[in-house]
C-alpha positions in Angstrom: 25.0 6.2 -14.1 24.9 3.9 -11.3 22.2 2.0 -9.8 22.0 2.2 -6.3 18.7 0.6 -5.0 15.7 -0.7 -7.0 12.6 0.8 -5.5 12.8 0.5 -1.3 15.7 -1.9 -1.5 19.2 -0.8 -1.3 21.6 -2.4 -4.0 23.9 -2.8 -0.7 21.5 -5.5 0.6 21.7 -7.5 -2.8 23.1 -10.8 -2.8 24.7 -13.4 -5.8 22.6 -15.6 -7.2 24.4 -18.1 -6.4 24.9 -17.3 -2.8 20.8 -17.1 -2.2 19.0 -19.9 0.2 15.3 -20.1 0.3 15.1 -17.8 3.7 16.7 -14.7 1.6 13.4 -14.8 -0.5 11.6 -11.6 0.1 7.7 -12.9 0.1 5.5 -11.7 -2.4 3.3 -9.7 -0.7 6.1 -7.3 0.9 7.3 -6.9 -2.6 3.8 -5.4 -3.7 3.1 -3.6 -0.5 4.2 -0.4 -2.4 1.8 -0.4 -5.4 -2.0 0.6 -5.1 -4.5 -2.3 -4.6 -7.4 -3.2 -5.2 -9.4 -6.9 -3.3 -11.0 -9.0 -4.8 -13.6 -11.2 -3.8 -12.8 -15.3 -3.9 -15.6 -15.5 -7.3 -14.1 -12.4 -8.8 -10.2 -14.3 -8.6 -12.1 -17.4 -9.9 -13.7 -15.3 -12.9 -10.2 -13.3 -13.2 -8.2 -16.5 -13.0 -10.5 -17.6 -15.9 -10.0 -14.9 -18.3 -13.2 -12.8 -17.5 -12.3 -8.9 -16.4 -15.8 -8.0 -15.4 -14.4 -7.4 -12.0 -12.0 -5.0 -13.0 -14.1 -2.8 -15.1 -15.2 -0.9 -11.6 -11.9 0.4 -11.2 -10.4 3.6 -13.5 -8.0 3.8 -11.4 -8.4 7.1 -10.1 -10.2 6.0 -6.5 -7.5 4.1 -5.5 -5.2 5.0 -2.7 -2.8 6.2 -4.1 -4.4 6.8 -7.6 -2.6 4.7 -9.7 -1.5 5.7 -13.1 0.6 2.5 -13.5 1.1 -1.0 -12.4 -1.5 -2.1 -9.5 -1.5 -4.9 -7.2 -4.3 -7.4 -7.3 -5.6 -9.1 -4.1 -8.0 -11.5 -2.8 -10.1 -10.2 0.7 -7.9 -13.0 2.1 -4.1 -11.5 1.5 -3.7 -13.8 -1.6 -1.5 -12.1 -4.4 -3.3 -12.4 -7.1 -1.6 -10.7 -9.8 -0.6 -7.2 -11.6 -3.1 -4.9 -13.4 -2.4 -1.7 -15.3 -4.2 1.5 -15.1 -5.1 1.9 -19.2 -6.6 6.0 -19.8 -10.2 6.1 -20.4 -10.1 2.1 -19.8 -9.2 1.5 -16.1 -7.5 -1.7 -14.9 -6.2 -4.7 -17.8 -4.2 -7.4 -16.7 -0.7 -7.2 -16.4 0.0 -10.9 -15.4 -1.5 -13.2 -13.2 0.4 -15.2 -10.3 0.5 -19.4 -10.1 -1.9 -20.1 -7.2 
């Protein structure tokens, strides 16, 4: 079996490690742009960035476009990633991980 692209991107467009410069960087908001997402507002990132996953709870997972029955990319209403959640059965969203601000 050989690998020949990792989601959208093409293994032909991968580069060394040791070859890559700051501009080769693909930003982190193209790399989500795939995933279903949910925004939050700037006192729900400020509760989530706390621990609290009251703002979460709304979600099952199932009204979001597309329905997401996996990982799901966490916003704030001004184009902040955020972080990951995952869609948990009978749960709705948990976080996955949380991004650095």
């Amino acid at each position: 079996i050989r690998r020949v692209r990792s989601g959208r991107f093409p293994v032909s467009a991968a580069l060394p490690p040791e070859s890559l410069t700051a501009q080769d960087l693909i930003p982190l908001t193209e790399l989500l742009c795939e995933l279903p997402r949910i925004e939050l507002s700037d006192q729900e990132v400020f509760e989530l960035r706390r621990g609290e996953q009251r703002s979460l709870l709304q979600y099952s997972g199932d009204e979001l476009s597309p329905p997401s029955s996996g990982l799901t990319a966490i916003f704030s209403t001004g184009g902040e990633a955020i972080g990951l959640a995952v869609c948990e059965p009978g749960k709705g969203l948990r976080i996955r991980s949380l991004f650095c601000p």
